[in-house]
N, C-alpha and C positions, 0 to 999 in steps of 0.2 A: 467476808467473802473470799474463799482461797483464790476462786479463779476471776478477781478482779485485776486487771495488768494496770495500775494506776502510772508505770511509764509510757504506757504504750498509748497511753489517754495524754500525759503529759503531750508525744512527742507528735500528737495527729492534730485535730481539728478542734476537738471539743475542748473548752473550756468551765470553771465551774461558777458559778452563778456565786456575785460577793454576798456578802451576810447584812440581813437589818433586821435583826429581832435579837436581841440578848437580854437573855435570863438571867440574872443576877442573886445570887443566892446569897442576901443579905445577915440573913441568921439561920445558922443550920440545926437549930433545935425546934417543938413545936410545942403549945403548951395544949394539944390536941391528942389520941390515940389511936387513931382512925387506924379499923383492924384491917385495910385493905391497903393501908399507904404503901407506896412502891419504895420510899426514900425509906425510912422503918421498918419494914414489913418485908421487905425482898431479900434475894439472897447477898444481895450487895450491902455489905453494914459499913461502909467506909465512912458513912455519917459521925461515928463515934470518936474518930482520929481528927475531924472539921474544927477548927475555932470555932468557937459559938459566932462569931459575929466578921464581917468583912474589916478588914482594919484599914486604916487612913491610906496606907500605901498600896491596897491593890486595890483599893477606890482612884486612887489619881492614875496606877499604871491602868486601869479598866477604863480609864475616861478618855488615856491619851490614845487607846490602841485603839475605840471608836472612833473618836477623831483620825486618827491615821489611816481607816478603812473607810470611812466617809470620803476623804479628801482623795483617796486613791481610787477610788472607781464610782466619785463624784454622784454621790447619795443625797438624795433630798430630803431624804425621812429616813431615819432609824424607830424603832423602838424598842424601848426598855421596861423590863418585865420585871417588878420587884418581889423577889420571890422566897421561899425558903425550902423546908420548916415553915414559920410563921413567922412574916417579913417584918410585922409589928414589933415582935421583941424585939428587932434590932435597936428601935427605942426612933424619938424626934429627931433628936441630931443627927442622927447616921443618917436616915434617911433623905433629910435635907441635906447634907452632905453630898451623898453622891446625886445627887438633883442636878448641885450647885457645878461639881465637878465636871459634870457629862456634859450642861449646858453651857457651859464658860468656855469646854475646850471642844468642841465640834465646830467646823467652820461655819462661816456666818450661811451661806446659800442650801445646809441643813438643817431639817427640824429634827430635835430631838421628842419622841412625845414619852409619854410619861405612862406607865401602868403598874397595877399592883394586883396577884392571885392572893387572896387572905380567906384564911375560916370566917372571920368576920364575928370571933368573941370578944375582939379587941377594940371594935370601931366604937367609938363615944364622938360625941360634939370637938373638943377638943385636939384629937387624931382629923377629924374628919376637916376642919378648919386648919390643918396644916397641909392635907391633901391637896384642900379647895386650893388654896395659898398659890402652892405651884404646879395647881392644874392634873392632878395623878388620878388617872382612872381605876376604879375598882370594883372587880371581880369576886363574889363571893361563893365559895362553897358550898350549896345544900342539895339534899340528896330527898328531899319531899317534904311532906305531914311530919307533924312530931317523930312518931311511933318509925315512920319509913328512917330519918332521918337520927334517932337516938339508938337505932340498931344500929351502928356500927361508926358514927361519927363522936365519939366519948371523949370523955376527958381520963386519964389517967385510974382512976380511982372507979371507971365504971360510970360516971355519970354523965348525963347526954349534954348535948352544946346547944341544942334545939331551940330553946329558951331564949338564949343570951343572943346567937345568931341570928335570932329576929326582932332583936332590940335594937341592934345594931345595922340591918337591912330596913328597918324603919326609918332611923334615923335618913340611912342612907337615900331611900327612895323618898323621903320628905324634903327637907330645904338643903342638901346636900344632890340632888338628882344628879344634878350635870356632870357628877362623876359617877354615877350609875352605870356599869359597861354591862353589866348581866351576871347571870347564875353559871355555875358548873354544878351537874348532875351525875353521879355516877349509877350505870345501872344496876338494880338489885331483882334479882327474877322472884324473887318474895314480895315487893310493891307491887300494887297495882299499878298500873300504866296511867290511865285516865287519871289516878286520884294523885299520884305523885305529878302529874304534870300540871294539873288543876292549883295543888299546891304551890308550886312552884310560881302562878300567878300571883301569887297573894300579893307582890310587891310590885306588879306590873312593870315587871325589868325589860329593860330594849332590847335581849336576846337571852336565850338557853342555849347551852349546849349539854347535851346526852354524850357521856362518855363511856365507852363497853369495859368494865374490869380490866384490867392489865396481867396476861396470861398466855403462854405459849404452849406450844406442841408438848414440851417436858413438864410443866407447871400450870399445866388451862385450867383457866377460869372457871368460878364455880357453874355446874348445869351445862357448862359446854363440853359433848365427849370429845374425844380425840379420834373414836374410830367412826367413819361418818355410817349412821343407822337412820338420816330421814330427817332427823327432829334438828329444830330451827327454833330454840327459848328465846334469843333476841332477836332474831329476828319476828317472831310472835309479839311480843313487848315493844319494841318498837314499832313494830306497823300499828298497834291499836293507840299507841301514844301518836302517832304521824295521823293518822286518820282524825283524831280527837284535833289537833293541830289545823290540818289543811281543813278539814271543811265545817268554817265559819264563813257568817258573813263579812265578818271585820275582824282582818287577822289581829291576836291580843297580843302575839310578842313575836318574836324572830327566834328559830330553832335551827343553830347552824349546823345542826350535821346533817339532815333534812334540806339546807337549802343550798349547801355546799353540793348534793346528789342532783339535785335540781340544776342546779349550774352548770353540772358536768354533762346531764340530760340534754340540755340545751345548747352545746357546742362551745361551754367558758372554760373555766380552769379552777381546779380547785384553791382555794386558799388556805387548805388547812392538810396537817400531812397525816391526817387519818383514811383519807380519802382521795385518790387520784393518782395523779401523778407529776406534780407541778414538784419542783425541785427543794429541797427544805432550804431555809436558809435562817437557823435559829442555831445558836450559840449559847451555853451553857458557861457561866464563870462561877465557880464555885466560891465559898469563903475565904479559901487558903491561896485564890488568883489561880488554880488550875481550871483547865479549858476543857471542856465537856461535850460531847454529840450530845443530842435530849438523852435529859438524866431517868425517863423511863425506861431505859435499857438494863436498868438496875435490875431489876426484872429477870431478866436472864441470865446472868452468871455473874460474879462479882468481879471489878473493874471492866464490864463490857462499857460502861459510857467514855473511860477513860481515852485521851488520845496521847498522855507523856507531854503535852506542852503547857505550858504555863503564860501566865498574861505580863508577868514581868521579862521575860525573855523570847517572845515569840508574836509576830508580828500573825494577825489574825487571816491574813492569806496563806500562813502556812497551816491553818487549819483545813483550808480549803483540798486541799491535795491529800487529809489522812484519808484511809480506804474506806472509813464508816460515813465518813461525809461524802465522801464520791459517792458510793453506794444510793446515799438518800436525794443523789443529784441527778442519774443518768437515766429515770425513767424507765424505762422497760428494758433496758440492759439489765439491771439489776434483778430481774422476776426469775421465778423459776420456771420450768418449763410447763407444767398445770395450767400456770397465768399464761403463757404467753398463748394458749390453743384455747382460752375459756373468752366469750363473745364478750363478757364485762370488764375486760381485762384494762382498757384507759379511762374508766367509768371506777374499779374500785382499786385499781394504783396497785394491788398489792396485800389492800389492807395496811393500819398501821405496821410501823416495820418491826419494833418488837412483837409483835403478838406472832412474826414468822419464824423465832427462834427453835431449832430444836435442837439439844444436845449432840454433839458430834457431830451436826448438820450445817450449823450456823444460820443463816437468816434467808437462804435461798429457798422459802418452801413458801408454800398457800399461807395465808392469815391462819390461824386457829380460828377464826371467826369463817372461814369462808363460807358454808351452807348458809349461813347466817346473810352476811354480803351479799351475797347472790340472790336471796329471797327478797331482802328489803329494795334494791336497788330494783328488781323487777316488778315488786308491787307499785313502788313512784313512778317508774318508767309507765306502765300500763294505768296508772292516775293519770297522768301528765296527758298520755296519747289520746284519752277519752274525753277529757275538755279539750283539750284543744281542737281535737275532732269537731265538739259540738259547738264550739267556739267558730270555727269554719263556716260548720252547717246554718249555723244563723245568720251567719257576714253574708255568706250567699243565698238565703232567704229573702234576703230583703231586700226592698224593692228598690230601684236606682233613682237618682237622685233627680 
């Protein structure tokens, strides 16, 4: 953002919210081809120059610099996101590695918890009883039904993952549950809605989340125009998946981008930075110890995730003060002028912040999604206002006590 003054923020009132989510990019290769991947697949290929694997020393400098950011602004909870590529190949030991690391050096009156994004070709009994071990929650990848899911989630050679990823989400959802955290979905306007969501029960996971393509004004997502003519594809796809969702008698799973809207509906705060306007506070450590905004920014032009500091030399509040992390802090300062005159505008944040990129513009515009945002958000809003209407109307129906 040109016209962010990050001194003039320095020298006033506002401070920036300290970090507890760090993504940890344990192996930076995938044994995966997934023809949408941001990390592969974007204009940013600086994956290629990554160590395959985090090595011993910016595992310890990564363990002391959460510790040092715990202890400085007196954190009760951090979490750690093991991530990649495919955080599996990093192999046992690495893994318990930085477990051991992170937990050994955070101070005592912090919990450190434990997570892992994986495809989920990897997971066996074995993997799964070193998770259990030290308690690492795990997030798997699927994108629906076979057919939704082998379009475009491949293995190198063209052949689908579909198979194997549900060998392994069995396992998962069987005598391993309690490390069950749920699905990530990415949307395909070629699935059906119903049937990929229906799908996506098969393991009865404690929550979905629906994710929109990763694509801007310069590079939008498939089916989404750029020049606005009416049409709303995801938000289409989503309302008929949200509808399938909300009206059950007994909700089957938790759908956090649906409940994340809900929350914002109801006067809370979002907890997720696709949606709202709650402050990010997630950290990026790449393989090689460099320190990263969310590495979906990849997306947009090559070294956009970069901030120039490192975890060996760079104390994690100096993160705090680069202009892309201010940015994703100060709420509606950051929007462009559209957002700030549009009635949804602390309801959908902005949209995620890449999807605002445009070429020679930078990240001060609408979502590429907005028609999109705006449609879905005022479908739940107008669900939400009709029960609860009718919810009223019966409370004061009936007859006093």
């Amino acid at each position: 953002m040109d016209t962010l003054d990050v001194e003039r923020l320095r020298a006033g009132d506002w401070h920036p919210s300290p970090l507890s989510e760090f993504v940890l990019k344990v192996h930076s290769r995938c044994n995966l081809a997934c023809d949408y991947c941001y990390v592969y697949e974007s204009a940013d290929q600086s994956w290629t120059a990554q160590p395959m694997r985090m090595s011993s020393r910016v595992i310890r400098s990564t363990a002391s610099r959460i510790a040092e950011h715990a202890e400085r602004h007196a954190l009760r909870r951090v979490d750690v996101i093991l991530h990649g590529g495919e955080p599996l190949l990093a192999g046992a030991t690495l893994i318990e590695e930085v477990i051991r690391e992170v937990r050994g050096a955070v101070p005592e009156f912090c919990r450190a918890e434990f997570g892992m994004q994986t495809n989920g070709v990897l997971l066996d009994e074995k993997t799964l009883d070193m998770l259990a071990a030290h308690e690492v929650g795990v997030s798997v990848s699927l994108d629906g039904d076979q057919a939704a899911h082998d379009r475009r989630r491949r293995h190198g050679n063209g052949r689908g993952s579909h198979a194997e990823v549900m060998r392994g989400l069995e396992l998962l959802a069987g005598h391993y549950r309690a490390l069950y955290r749920g699905l990530l979905c990415t949307v395909d306007l070629r699935n059906d809605p119903v049937r990929t969501y229906e799908a996506l029960l098969e393991t009865s996971p404690p929550r979905v989340d629906f994710l929109l393509p990763h694509g801007n004004w310069t590079t939008p997502p498939p089916g989404r125009p750029v020049v606005d003519d009416g049409s709303t594809p995801y938000a289409d796809w989503l309302i008929k998946a949200f509808e399938r969702w909300y009206h059950v008698k007994e909700r089957e799973t938790g759908v956090r981008y649906f409940e994340e809207i809900i929350n914002l509906l109801l006067g809370g705060e979002s907890r997720s930075e696709s949606i709202g306007l709650a402050p990010v506070t997630m950290l990026v450590i790449d393989t090689d110890g460099a320190l990263q905004q969310v590495d979906s920014l990849k997306t947009s032009y090559a070294g956009a995730p970069e901030t120039g500091l490192t975890v060996h030399d760079h104390a994690f509040d100096d993160v705090l003060w680069h202009p892309g992390v201010v940015a994703r802090q100060i709420g509606v300062a950051a929007l462009s002028e559209p957002c700030m005159r549009c009635r949804a505008r602390d309801l959908c944040g902005g949209g995620a912040y890449p999807h605002r990129y445009r070429e020679g513009d930078g990240y001060r515009n609408p979502s590429v999604y907005c028609p999109d945002l705006f449609k879905l958000i005022g479908h739940i809003d107008r669900t939400l206002r009709r029960d609860l209407a009718a919810l009223n109307a019966y409370a004061d129906a009936r007859p006093a006590d």
